[in-house]
MILO-18867 format. One line per 2 residues: number of its first residue (from 1); their letters; for each residue y, x, z of C-alpha. Coordinates in Angstrom, 1 decimal. Each point is the difference from the previous one (the first is absolute). Last residue first. Example, Ala and Ser with C-alpha at 12.3 -4.5 7.8 and 13.67 -1.06 7.14 Angstrom:
BEGIN
2 = SA = -1.1:13.7:7.1; -3.4:-1.4:0.7
//
This chain:
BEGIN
498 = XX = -32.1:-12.0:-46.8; -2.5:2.6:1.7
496 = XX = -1.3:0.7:-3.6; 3.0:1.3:-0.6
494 = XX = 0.1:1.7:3.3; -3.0:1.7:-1.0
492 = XX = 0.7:0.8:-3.2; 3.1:1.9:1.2
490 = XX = -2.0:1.8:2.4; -2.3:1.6:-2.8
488 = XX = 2.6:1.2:-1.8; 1.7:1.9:2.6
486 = XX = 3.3:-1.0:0.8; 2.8:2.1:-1.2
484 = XX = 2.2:1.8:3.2; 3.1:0.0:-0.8
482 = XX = 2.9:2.7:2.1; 3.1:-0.2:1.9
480 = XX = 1.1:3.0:1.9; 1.8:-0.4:2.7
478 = XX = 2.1:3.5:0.9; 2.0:-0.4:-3.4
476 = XX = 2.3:-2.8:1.9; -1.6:-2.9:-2.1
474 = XX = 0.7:-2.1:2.9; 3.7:0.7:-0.1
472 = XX = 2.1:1.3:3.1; 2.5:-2.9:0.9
470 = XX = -2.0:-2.8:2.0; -2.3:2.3:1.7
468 = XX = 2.7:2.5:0.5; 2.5:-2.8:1.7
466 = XX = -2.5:-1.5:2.4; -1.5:3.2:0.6
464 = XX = 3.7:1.3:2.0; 0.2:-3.4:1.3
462 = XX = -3.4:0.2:1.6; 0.2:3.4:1.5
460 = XX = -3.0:1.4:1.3; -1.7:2.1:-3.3
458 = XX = -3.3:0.2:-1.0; 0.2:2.8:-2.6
456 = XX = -1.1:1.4:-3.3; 2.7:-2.1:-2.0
454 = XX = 2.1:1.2:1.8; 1.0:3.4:2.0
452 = XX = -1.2:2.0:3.4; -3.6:-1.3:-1.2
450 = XX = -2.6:-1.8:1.8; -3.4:-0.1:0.5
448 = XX = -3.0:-2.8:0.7; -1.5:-0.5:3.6
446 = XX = -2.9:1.2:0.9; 1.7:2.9:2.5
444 = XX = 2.5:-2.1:1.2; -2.1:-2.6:1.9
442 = XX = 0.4:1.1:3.5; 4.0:1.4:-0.7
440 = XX = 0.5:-4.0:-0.8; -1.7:-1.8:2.6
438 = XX = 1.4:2.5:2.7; 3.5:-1.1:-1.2
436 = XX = 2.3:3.4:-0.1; 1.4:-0.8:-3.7
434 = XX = 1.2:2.0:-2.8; -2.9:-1.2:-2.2
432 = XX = -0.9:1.1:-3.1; 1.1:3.5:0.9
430 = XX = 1.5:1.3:-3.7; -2.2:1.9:-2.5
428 = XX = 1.9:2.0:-2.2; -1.6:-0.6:-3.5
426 = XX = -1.0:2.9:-2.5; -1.6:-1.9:-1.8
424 = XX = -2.4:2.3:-1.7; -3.0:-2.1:0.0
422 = XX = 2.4:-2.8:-2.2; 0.6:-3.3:1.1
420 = XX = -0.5:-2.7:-1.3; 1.0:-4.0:0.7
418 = XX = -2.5:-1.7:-2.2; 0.4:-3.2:-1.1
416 = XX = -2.8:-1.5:-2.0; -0.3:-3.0:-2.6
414 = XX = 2.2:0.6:-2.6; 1.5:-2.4:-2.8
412 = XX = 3.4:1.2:0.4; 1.9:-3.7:1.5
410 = XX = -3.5:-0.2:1.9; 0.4:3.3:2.0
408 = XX = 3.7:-0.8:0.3; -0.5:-3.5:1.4
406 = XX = -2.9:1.6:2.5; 2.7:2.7:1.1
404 = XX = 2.1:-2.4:0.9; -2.2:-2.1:2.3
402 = XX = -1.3:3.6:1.7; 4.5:-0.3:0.3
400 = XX = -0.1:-2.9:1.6; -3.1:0.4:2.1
398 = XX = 1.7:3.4:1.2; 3.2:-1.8:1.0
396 = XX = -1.3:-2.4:2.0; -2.1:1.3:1.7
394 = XX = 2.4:3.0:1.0; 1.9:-2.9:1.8
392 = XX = -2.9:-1.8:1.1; -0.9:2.5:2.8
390 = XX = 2.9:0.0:1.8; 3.0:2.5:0.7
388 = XX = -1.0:4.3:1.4; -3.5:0.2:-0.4
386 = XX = 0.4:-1.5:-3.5; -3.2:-1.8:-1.5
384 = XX = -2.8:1.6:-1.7; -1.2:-2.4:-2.5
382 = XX = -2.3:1.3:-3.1; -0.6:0.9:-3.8
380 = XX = -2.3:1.0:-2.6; 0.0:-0.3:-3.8
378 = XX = -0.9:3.5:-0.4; -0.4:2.6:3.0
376 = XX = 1.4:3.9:-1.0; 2.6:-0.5:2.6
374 = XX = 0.4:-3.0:2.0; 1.6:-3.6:-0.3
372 = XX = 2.5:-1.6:2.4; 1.9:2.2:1.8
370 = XX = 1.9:1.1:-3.4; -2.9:2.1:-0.6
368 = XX = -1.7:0.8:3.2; -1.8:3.7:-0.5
366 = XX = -4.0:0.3:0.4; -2.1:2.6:1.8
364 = XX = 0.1:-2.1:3.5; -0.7:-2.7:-2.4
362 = XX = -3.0:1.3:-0.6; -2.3:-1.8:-3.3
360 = XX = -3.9:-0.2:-0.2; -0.9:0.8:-3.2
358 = XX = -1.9:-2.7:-2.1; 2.6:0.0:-2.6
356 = XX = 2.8:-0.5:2.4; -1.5:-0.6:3.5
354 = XX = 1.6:-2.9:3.1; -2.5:-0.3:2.5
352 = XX = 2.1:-2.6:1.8; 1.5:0.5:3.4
350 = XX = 2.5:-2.2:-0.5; 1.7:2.4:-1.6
348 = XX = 0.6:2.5:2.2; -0.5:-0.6:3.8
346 = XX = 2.1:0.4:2.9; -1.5:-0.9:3.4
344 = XX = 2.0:-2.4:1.9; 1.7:0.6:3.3
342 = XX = -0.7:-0.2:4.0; 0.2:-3.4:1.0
340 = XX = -3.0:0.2:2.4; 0.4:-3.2:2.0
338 = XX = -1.6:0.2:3.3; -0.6:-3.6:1.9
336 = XX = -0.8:-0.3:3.4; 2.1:3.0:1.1
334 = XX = 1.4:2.0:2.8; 1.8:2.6:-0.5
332 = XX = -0.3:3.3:1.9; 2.2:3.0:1.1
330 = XX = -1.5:3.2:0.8; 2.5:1.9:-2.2
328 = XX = -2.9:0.4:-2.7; -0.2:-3.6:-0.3
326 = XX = -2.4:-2.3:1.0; -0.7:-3.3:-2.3
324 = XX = -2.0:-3.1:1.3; -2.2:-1.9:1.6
322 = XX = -3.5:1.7:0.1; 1.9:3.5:-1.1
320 = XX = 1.7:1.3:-3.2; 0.6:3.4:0.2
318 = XX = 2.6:2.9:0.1; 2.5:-2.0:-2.4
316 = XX = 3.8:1.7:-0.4; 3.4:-1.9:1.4
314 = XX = 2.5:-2.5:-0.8; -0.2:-2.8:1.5
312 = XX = 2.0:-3.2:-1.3; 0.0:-2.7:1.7
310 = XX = -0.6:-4.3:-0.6; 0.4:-3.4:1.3
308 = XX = 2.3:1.4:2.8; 3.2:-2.6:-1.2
306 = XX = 1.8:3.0:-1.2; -3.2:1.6:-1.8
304 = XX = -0.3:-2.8:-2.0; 3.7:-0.5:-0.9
302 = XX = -0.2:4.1:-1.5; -3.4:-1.1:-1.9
300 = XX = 1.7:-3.2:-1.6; 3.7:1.9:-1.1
298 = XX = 0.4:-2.6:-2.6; -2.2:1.5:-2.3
296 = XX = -1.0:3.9:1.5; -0.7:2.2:-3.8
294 = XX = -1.5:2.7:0.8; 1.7:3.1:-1.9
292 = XX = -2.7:2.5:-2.5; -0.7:3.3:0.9
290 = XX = 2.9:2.6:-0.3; 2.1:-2.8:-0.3
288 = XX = 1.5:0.4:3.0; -0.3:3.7:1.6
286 = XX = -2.5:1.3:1.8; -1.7:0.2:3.6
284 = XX = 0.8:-3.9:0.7; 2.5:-1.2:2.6
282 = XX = -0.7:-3.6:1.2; -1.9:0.0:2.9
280 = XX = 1.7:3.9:1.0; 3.1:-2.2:0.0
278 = XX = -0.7:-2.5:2.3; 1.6:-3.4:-0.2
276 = XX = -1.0:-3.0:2.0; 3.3:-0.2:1.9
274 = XX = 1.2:-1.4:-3.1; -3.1:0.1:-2.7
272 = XX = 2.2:-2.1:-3.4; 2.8:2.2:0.1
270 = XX = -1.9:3.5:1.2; -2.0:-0.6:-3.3
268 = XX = 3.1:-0.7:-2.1; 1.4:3.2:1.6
266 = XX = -3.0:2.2:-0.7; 0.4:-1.0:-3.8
264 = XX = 3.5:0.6:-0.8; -0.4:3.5:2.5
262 = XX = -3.3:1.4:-2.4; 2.1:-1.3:-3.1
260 = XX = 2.5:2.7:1.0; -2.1:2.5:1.0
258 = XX = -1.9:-0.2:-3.5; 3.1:-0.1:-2.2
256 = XX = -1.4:1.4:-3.4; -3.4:-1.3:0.0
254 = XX = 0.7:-3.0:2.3; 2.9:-1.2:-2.5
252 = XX = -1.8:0.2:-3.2; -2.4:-2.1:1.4
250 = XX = 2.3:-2.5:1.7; 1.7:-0.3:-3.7
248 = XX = -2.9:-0.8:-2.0; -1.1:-2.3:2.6
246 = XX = 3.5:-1.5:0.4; 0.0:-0.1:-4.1
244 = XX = -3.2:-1.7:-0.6; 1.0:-2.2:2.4
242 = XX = 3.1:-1.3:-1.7; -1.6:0.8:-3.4
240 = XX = -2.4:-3.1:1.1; 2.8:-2.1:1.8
238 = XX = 1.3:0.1:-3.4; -3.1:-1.2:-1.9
236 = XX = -1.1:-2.4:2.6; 3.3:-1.5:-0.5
234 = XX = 0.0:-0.1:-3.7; -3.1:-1.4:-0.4
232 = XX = 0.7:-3.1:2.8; 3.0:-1.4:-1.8
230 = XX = 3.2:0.8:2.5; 1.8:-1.7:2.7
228 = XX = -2.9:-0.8:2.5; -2.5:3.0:-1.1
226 = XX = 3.1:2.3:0.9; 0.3:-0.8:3.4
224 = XX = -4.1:0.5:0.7; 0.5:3.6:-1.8
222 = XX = 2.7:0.6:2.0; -1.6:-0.9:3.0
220 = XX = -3.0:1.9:-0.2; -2.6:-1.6:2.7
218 = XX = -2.5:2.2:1.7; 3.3:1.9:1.5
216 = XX = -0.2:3.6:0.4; -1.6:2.3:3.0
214 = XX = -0.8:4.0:-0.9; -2.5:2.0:0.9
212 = XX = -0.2:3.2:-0.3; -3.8:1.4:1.7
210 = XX = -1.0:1.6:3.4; -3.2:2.3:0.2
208 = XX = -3.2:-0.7:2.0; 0.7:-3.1:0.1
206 = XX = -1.6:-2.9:1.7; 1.5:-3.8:-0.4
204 = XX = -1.0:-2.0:2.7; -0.3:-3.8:-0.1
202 = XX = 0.0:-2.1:3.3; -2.0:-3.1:1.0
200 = XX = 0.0:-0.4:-3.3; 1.5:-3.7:-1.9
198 = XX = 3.2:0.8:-1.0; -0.5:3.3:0.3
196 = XX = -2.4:0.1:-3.1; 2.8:-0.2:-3.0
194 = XX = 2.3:2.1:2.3; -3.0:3.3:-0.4
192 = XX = -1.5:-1.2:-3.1; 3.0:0.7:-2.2
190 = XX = 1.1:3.2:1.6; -3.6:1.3:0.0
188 = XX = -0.3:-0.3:-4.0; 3.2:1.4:-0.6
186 = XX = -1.0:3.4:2.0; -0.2:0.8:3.3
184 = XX = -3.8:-0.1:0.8; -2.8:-0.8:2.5
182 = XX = 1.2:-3.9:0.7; -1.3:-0.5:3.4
180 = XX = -0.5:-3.6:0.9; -0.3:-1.7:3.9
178 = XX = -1.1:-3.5:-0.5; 1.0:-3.3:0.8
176 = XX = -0.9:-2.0:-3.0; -1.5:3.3:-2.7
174 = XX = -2.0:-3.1:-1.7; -1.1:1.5:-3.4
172 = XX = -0.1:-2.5:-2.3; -1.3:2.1:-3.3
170 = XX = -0.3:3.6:1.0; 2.2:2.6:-1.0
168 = XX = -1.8:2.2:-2.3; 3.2:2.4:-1.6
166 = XX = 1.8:-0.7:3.8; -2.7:1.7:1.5
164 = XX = -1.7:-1.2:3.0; -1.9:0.9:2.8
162 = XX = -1.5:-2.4:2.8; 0.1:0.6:3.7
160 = XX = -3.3:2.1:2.0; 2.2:3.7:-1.1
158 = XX = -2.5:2.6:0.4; -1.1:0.4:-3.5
156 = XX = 3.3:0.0:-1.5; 0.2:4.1:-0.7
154 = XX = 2.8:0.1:-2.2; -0.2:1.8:-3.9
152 = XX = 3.6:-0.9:-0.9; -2.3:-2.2:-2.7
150 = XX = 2.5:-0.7:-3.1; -1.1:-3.3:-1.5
148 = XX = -2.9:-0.4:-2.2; -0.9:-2.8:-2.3
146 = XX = 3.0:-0.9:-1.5; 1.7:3.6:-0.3
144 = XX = 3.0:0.7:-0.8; 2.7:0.5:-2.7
142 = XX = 0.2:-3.2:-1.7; -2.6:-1.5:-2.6
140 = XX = 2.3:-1.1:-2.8; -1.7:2.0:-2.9
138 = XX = 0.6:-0.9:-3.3; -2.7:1.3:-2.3
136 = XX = 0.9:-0.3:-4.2; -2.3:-0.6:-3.1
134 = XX = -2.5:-2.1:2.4; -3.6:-0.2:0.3
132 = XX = -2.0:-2.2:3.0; -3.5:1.4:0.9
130 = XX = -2.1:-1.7:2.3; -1.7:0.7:3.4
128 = XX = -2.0:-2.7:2.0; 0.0:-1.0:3.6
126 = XX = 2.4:-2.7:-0.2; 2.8:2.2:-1.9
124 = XX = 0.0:3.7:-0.2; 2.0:1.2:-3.3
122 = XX = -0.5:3.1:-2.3; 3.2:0.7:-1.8
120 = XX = 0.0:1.2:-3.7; 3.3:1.1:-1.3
118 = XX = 0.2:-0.3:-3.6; 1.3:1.8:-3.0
116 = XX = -2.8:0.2:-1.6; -1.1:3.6:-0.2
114 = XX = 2.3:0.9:2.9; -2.2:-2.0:2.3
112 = XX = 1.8:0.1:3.3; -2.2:-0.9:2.9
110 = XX = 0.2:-2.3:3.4; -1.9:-0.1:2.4
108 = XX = -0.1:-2.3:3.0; 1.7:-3.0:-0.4
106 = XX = -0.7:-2.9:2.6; 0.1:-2.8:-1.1
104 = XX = 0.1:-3.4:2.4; 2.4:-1.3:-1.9
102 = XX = 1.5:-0.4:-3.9; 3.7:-0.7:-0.8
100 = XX = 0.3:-1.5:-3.0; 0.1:-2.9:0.7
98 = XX = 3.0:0.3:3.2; 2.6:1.7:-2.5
96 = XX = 1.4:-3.3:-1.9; 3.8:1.0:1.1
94 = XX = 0.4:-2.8:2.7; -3.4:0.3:1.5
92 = XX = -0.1:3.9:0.1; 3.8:-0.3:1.4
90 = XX = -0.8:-2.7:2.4; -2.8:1.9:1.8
88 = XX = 2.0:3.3:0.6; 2.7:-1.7:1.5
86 = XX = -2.4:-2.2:2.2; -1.6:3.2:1.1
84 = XX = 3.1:1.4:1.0; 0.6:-2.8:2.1
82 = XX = -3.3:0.1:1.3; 0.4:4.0:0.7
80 = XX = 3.6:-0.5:2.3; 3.3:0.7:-1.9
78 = XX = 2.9:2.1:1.1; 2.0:-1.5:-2.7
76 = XX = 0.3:-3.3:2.1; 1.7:-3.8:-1.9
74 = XX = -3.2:0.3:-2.4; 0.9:0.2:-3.7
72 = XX = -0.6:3.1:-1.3; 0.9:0.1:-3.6
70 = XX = -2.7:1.3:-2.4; 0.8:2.4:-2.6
68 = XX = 1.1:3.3:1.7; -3.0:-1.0:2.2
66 = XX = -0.2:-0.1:3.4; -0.3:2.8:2.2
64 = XX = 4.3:0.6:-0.5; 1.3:-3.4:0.6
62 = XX = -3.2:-0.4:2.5; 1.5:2.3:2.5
60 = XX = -2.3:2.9:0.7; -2.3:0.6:3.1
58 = XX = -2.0:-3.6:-0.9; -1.6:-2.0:2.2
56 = XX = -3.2:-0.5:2.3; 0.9:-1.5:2.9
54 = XX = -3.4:0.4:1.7; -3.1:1.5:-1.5
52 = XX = -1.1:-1.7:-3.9; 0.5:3.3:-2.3
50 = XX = -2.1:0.1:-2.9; 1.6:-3.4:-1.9
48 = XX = 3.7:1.4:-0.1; -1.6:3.8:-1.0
46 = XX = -1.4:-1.2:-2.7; 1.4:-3.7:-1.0
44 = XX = -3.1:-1.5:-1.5; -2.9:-1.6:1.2
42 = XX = -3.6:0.3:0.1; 0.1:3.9:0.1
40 = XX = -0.9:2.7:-3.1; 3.2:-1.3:-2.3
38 = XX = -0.3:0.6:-3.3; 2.8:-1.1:-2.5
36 = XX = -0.7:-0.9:-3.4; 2.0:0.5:-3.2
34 = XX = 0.5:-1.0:-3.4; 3.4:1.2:-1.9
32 = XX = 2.1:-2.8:-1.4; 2.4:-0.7:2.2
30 = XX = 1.2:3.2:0.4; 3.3:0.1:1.4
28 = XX = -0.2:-3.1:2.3; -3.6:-0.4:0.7
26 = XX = -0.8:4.1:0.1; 3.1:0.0:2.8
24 = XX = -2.1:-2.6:1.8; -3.1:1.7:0.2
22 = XX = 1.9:3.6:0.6; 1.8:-1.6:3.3
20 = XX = -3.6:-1.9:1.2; -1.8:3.7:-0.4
18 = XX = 2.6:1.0:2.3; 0.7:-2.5:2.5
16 = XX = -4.0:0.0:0.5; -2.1:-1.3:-2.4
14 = XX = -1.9:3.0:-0.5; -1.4:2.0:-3.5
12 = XX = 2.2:-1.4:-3.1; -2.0:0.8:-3.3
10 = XX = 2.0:0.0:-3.3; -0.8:-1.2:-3.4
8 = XX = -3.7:-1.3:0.9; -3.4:-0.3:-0.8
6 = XX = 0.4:3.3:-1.9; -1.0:1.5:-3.4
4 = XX = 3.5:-0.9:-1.9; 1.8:-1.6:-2.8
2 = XX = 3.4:0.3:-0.3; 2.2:1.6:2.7
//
């Protein structure tokens, strides 16, 4: 890239899974480039280090959340948050990532200066804001919001036993012989529900709609049998396309055979309850996959509710009362302990005051490209995982390729990347997402768009991106590479700098 205006190369923003994935993908295919990673907590892992409530894990096997370039090596792949933690932890060590990852900053601000080249990010950190420039923004700050979870608006006042929500579960809470409602249906309330039985007085899971669930082993035994007989690479790397494929496949599968998958899955459900089995329970009010499935490791919610640890109630909230939850049928739980586990809060960019020139830029009025950068924004790119397979996998391809468009920027001597698009586009725009999850159809309208067709789209097929990313080239005639010369002035400084 030559010589340049900024502090650094390429600016990483969370060290999540994601902002961790483009760190180590900079180490191996561009060595050379400077970067720093700003996390705004004391520790890293994201989401792994946020949530602390009980039996925290993973809703995707860890052949597929990991890393395309990071065996997992732990005997489950339905992992718990310290062991993902631990993964996380070894790879900064191993690859030379932790020192340049920088804590307790929070960004808030960030600016493209077109006249340099530069993006200029305003930083909060003991008190005190900075500036930090960069010639490219990575942003791996997930898709909600850390500060503020979805608030289902509930009256609480009444209710004389203590509130929670899983997003600021309290450190050592003693729940010993306790009645628990979990308000919610969703992944989060199928972990906490078993993970707190063992202990509760009773845990109860309120619905007021049904979810798919489905029960699979925490351990994967062919991945396990082939980690004995082969080197340990190559059999993460096949149990990888393995799983890859079954999700690819189970997808494809509840989209075109809904009724079908509906009976596969009520049966597994009706295997694992017995006598404890009731239909209306388990029967949601739309098809599988059209929100996301929760996962049920070794069937622990269904062997909690068949030895009376815990229920689930479905039914709608009239109030909250001294101690506990009426329903509008009259009927009423009683509770010490209320758990609101009712969704996340989408938010774009980490909600950073991102501008271009000073002007404050929409993303609702922008257009993915190749679900990784956006229209008309230079030298710009983020993480949106797949709704439909893990996170990692679409981090992982996007750092790579943000990686390849670096090489090629230096290989020509420029120093911004462009993806533009014309005024008179022309563009079909596609539903971003086809999916019924209250979380997502809340946060849809700041969310970025989508085409019917690539490049200008965020697509939900991981093989299918796999294969474009790594066969269309970077210089498609969409990206448009460009040099910015430094001003005069700036190159004295940094001269004098040296």
């Amino acid at each position: 890239m030559g010589l340049t205006a900024c502090d650094h190369d390429v600016l990483i923003v969370g060290a999540g899974i994601s902002g961790i994935g483009m760190a180590a993908h900079l180490e191996m295919m561009c060595p050379h480039r400077s970067y720093a990673v700003l996390e705004r907590r004391e520790n890293l892992g994201g989401t792994w280090d946020l949530f602390r409530y009980p039996g925290i894990r993973s809703d995707s096997d860890m052949h597929t959340l990991g890393f395309k370039f990071e065996p997992w090596k732990h005997e489950k792949s339905i992992a718990d948050g310290p062991s993902i933690l631990e993964y996380l932890n070894r790879i900064v060590d191993e690859r030379g990532i932790r020192d340049k990852i920088v804590y307790d900053t929070k960004v808030i601000s960030a600016d493209w200066d077109s006249g340099e080249a530069c993006w200029r990010v305003t930083v909060e950190r003991a008190g005190k804001r900075e500036t930090k420039t960069a010639n490219w923004l990575y942003l791996g700050t997930g898709y909600y919001d850390y500060d503020d979870p979805y608030d289902a608006g509930f009256d609480l006042s009444a209710f004389e036993g203590q509130v929670i929500h899983p997003q600021f579960w309290p450190k050592d809470l003693d729940y010993r012989g306790k009645r628990v409602v979990v308000v919610g249906s969703g992944a989060t309330a199928v972990t906490i529900v078993p993970a707190m039985s063992d202990q509760a007085a009773k845990v109860t899971m309120l619905q007021r709609t049904p979810t798919w669930m489905f029960s699979r082993p925490a351990k994967d035994a062919i991945a396990n049998t082939l980690r004995k007989y082969l080197p340990e690479e190559l059999a993460y790397r096949i149990t990888r396309w393995k799983n890859v494929l079954l999700q690819d496949v189970a997808f494809k599968r509840a989209r075109s055979a809904p009724e079908k998958v509906k009976e596969v899955l009520h049966k597994r459900i009706k295997d694992a309850l017995g006598d404890r089995y009731d239909a209306a329970t388990w029967t949601p009010p739309y098809n599988p996959w059209d929100q996301r499935l929760c996962l049920v490791p070794d069937s622990d919610l269904f062997e909690a509710i068949r030895r009376d640890k815990a229920d689930v109630v479905t039914g709608h909230i009239k109030a909250f009362d001294k101690d506990g939850v009426v329903l509008e049928d009259g009927r009423h739980l009683p509770a010490d302990i209320i758990v609101t586990a009712t969704g996340l809060k989408l938010a774009v960019a980490g909600k950073i005051a991102v501008s271009q020139d000073g002007a404050p830029v929409a993303f609702n009025e922008r257009f993915y490209y190749k679900g990784c950068m956006f229209s008309n924004l230079p030298n710009f790119s983020v993480v949106f995982g797949y709704l439909n397979a893990s996170w990692t996998l679409r981090a992982d391809i996007n750092s790579e390729f943000v990686c390849k468009v670096l090489n090629h920027m230096e290989a020509i001597g420029a120093n911004v990347a462009d993806p533009v698009l014309p005024d008179n586009h022309g563009l079909e725009e596609d539903d971003l997402f086809d999916f019924s999850s209250g979380y997502i159809q809340r946060g849809k309208h700041i969310m970025p768009k989508s085409a019917t067709t690539l490049p200008w789209r965020l697509n939900q097929d991981y093989r299918f991106d796999r294969r474009a990313l790594a066969t269309s080239p970077v210089d498609d005639g969409v990206l448009k590479f460009d040099r910015v010369d430094i001003m005069p002035h700036r190159v004295e400084q940094l001269e004098a700098a040296e």
